[in-house]
N, C-alpha and C positions, 0 to 999 in steps of 0.2 A: 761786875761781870768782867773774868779777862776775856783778852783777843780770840784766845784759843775757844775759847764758849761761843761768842758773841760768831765765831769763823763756821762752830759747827751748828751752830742753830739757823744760819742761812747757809749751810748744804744740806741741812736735812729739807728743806722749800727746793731743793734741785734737784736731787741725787737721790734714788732709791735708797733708804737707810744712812741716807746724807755721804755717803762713799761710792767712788767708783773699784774699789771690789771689797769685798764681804768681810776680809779678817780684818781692816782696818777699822770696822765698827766697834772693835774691842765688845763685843757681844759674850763673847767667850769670857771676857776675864771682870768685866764689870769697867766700871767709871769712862770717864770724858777724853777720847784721845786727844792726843795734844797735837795743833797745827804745828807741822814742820815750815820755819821760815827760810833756816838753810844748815848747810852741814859743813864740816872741814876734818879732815883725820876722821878718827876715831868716837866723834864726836856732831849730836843734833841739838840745834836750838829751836825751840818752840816760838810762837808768836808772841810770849810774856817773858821772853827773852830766856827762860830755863833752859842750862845745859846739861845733856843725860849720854853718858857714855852707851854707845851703841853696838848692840849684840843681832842684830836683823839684819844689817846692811843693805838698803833695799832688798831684802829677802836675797837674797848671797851676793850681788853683781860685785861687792865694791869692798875686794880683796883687799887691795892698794889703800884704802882709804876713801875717804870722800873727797870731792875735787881736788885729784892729785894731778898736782900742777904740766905735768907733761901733757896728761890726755886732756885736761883743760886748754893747753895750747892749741891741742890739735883738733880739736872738735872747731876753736877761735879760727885756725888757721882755714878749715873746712868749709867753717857757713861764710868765711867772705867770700868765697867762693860762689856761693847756691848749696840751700839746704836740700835739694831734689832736682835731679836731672830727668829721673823717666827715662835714661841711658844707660850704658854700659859705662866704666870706668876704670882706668887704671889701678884703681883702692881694692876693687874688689878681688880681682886676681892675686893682689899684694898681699891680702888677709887669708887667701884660700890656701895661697904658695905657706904661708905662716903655719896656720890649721893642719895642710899636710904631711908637713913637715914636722909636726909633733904626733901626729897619730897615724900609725901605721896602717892600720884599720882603713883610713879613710885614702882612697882613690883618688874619688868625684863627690862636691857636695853643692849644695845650692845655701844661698844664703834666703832669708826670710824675716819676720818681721818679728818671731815670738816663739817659745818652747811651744805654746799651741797648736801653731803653724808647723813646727815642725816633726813633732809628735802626727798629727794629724795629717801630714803629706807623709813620713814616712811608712806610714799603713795602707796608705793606699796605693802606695808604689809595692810592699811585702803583696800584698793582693794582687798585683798583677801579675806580678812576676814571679808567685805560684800558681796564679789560677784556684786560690780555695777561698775561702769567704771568714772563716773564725779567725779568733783574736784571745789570745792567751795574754794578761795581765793578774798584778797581783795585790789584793785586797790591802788598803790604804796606799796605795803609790795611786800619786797623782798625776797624768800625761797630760795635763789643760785641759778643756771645756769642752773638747770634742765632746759630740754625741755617745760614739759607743764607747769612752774613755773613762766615762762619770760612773759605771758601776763600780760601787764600791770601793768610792773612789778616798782620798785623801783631803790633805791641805783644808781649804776650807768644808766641806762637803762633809769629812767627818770632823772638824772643830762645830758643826752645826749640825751634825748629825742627821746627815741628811742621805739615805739609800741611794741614791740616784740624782736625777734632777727630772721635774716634771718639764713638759715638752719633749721628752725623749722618745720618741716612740718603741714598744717593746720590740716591736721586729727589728731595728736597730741594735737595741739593747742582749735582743737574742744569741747574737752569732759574738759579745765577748762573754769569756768566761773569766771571772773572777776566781783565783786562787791562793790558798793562803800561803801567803811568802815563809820562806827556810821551811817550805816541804815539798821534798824531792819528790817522795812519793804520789803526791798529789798531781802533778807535773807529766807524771808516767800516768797514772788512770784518766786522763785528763786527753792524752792520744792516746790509749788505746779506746777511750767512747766515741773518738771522732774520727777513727783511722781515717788520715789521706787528707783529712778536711781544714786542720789548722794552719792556717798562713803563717804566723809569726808568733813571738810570746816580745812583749815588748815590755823591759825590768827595770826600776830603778835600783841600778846594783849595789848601791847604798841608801837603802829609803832614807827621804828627806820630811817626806810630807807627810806621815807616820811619827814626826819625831826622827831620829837619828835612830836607824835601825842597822847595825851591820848586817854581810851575809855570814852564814854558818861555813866553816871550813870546809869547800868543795862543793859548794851550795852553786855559785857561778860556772864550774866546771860542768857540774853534772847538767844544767842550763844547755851549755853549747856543747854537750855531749848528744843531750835528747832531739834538741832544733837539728844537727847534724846528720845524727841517725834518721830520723823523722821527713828530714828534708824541706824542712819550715826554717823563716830567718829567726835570729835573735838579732833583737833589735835592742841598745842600752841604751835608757835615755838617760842622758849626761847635763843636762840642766842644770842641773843645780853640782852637781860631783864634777863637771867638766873642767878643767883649770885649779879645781881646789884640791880637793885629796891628793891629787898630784898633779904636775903639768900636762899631762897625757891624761889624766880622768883616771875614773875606777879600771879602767883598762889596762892601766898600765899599772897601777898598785894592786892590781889581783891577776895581770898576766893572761886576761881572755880579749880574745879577739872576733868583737861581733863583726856580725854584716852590717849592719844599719846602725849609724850614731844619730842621734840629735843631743842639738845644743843651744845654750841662750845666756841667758843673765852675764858670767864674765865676759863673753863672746864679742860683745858689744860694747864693754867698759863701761855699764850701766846705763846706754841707750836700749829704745829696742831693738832687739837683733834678736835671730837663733839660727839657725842652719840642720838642714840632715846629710848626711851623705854615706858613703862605704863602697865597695866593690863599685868597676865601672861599669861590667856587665851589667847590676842593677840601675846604678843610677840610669844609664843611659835608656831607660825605658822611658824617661820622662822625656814631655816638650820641649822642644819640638822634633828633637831625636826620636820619639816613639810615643807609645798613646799614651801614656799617663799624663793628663792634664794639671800644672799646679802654677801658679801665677799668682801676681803682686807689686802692683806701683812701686812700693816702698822697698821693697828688698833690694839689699845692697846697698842703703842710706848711706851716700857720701859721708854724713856726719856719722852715722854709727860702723863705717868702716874705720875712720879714723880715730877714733874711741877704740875700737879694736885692736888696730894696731899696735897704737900708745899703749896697753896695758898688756897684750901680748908678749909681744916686744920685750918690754921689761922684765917680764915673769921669764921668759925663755934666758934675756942676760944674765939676769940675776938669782935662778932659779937654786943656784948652792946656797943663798942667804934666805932667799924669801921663805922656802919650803921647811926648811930649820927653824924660823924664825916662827911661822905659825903651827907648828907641831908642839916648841914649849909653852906659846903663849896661852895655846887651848888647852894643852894639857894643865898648867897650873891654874887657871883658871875652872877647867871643869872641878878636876880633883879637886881642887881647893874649897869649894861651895859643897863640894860629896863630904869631902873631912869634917865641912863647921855642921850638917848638917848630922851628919853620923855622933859629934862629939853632943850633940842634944837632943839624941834619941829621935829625929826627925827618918821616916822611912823614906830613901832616897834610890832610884837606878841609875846610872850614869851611864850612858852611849854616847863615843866619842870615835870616831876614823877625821883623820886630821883634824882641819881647822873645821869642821861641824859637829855639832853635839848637842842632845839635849836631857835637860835633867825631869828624870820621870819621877812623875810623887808615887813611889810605890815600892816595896822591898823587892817583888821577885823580878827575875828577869825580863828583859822586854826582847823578844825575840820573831817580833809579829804584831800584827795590827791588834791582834785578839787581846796579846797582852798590855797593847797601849791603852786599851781601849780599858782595861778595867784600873786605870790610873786614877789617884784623886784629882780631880778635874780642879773641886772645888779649892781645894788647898792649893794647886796649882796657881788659882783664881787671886787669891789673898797674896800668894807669891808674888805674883808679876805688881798688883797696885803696892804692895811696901817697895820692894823694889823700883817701879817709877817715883814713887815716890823720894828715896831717896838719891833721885839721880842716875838710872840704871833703867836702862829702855830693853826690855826682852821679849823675842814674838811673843803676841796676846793670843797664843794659844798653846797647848801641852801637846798640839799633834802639826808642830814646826819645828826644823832643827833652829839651832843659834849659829853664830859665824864669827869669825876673830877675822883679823884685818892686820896688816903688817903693822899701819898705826897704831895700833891699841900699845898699850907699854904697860911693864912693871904695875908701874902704881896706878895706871886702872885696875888693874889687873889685884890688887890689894883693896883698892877702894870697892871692887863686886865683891870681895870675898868679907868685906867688912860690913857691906851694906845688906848678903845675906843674913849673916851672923844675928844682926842687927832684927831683921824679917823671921828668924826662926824662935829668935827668945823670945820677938812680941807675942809670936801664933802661941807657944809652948806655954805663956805666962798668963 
């Protein structure tokens, strides 16, 4: 028995399904995940010492790599300090002045501990500060664990195919309406059933948790056309798109400019962190400026402000090299696993907006959850284990984007496309 076995046979005695969250049970894709004992670049090793070029990156945070040596410094330089004050701090103003300064969009924000957290405080701040009660999202975008967030929702919930989540109560569940993303139309019948009543529609402007879905040309437009006209916020949640498609988020590579941002994963340079914020006028309804109540020991974690900085920081200096640099790396990488897979007759869709992307087992378009949804799963399934197995770590499910990292190089980058090759003649033969 190796370590990796031996590691998850005493967390399944611990941990619900032996994981503290769900897609790491690889339930989706079949076989045994392997303990992570530590990472560096581009690159994870397992507790039996196996190393697998990495396409997940903590689920996006770790753009830069894995412990890249700066924000290593600075997390070091951080906790001798104290890993928690329960205070205010200089770091945090330092990171917000940062954040500001790259999106125009945002005013005022608050820092927080998690895209849940901040997903789930910016609605209830859209709430107040309409005074309506609905909640416009859109079928497979995932906003975290919130209660009224989980219909029909994404990321794990649809890798498990799960409507909802039980505990939710329907009066909860009532006031979001789920709609299917790149349809305008639906968006407009949507207020005109609820005239006056919608508080916000809150979008992943690049689904992630769908798999890599772009929007449709004018699709974001017409968004902050209708919330405008309507007089409801749009809220983008930037999560996962924030720092990566571009330094500025989908906002800035599609040129709309919501009210309400939230953000997390590179935010924090792979601590936890997220943040929401936008216009002052709104934020300033929260505590203790106004009634909107939201609160958190940990927010503004000395150590995950400097994590922040560290990998902001560098993105913003070096953003003429970085941005180049992960547009060819994913591009030749997706394409190139499209190509080996098209030259052997394998039915393949590829969605890619920068460095995220994912490969749908399916010939026609993927344009929506609907269409992710009738993906071969199970082929998917046999993808991902030849590929771990040869060395090639890809989320273990078909409804998660993938990620490139400035680390990744070339000849990873030959080695995935070699190691599909390898995954399509075994399925094909």
């Amino acid at each position: 028995m190796g370590r990796s076995e031996s590691l998850r046979l005493r967390a399944e005695k611990l941990f619900p399904g032996g994981v503290n969250s769900p897609v790491r049970a690889f339930r989706a894709v079949g076989g045994a995940p392997p303990f992570v004992e530590r990472a560096e670049g581009a690159y994870l090793w397992d507790a039996d010492g196996n190393r697998y070029i990495d396409y997940f990156g903590s689920w996006g945070p770790m753009i830069l790599g894995h412990a890249f040596p700066p924000v290593v410094e600075a997390i070091r330089a951080a906790a001798a300090r104290s890993a928690s004050f329960g205070a205010s701090t200089a770091a945090e103003g330092d990171l917000a002045e940062l954040v500001v300064s790259i999106w125009p969009s945002i005013e005022k924000l608050r820092f927080v501990s998690s895209g849940t957290e901040a997903t789930m405080s910016a609605i209830r701040l859209a709430r107040a500060f309409t005074g309506r009660k609905y909640v416009v999202k859109f079928e497979g975008c995932y906003h975290g664990h919130a209660d009224g967030l989980l219909v029909k929702a994404g990321s794990g919930v649809a890798t498990f195919g799960i409507p909802g989540s039980a505990g939710v109560p329907e009066e909860t569940a009532h006031f979001t309406l789920a709609l299917p993303y790149n349809d305008e139309a639906a968006v407009d019948a949507a207020f005109l059933a609820h005239n006056g009543e919608i508080a916000c529609v809150i979008v992943e402007p690049v689904v992630g948790n769908a798999g890599c879905i772009p929007p449709a040309d004018g699709y974001l437009q017409a968004l902050r056309r209708i919330t405008e006209r309507e007089g409801a916020l749009l809220i983008f949640d930037e999560v996962m798109t924030g720092f990566r498609v571009a330094l500025g988020g989908a906002q800035e590579l599609y040129g709309i400019r919501p009210d309400l941002t939230t953000m997390g994963k590179i935010l924090g340079g792979g601590l936890p962190c997220g943040a929401f914020g936008g216009r002052a006028e709104i934020m300033d309804r929260l505590a203790p400026l106004g009634p909107v109540y939201q609160a958190g020991t940990l927010s503004g974690n000395p150590l995950a402000m400097a994590a922040g900085l560290a990998t902001l920081g560098y993105l913003r200096e070096h953003r003429a090299e970085v941005y180049p640099r992960l547009e060819r790396l994913s591009a030749s990488v997706a394409d190139g696993v499209a190509a080996t897979a098209a030259s052997v007759g394998v039915p393949l869709t590829t969605n890619r907006v920068g460095a995220m992307f994912t490969w749908f087992f399916t010939a026609e378009p993927v344009r929506d959850f609907a269409g992710a949804a009738r993906c071969d799963t199970r082929r998917f399934a046999a993808f991902h284990r030849a590929m771990l197995e040869a060395g090639v770590w890809l989320p273990p499910s078909q409804f998660e984007a993938a990620f490139v990292s400035t680390a990744h190089t070339d000849d990873d980058v030959r080695q995935t496309i070699e190691a599909a090759r390898q995954a399509f003649s075994a399925a094909a033969s």
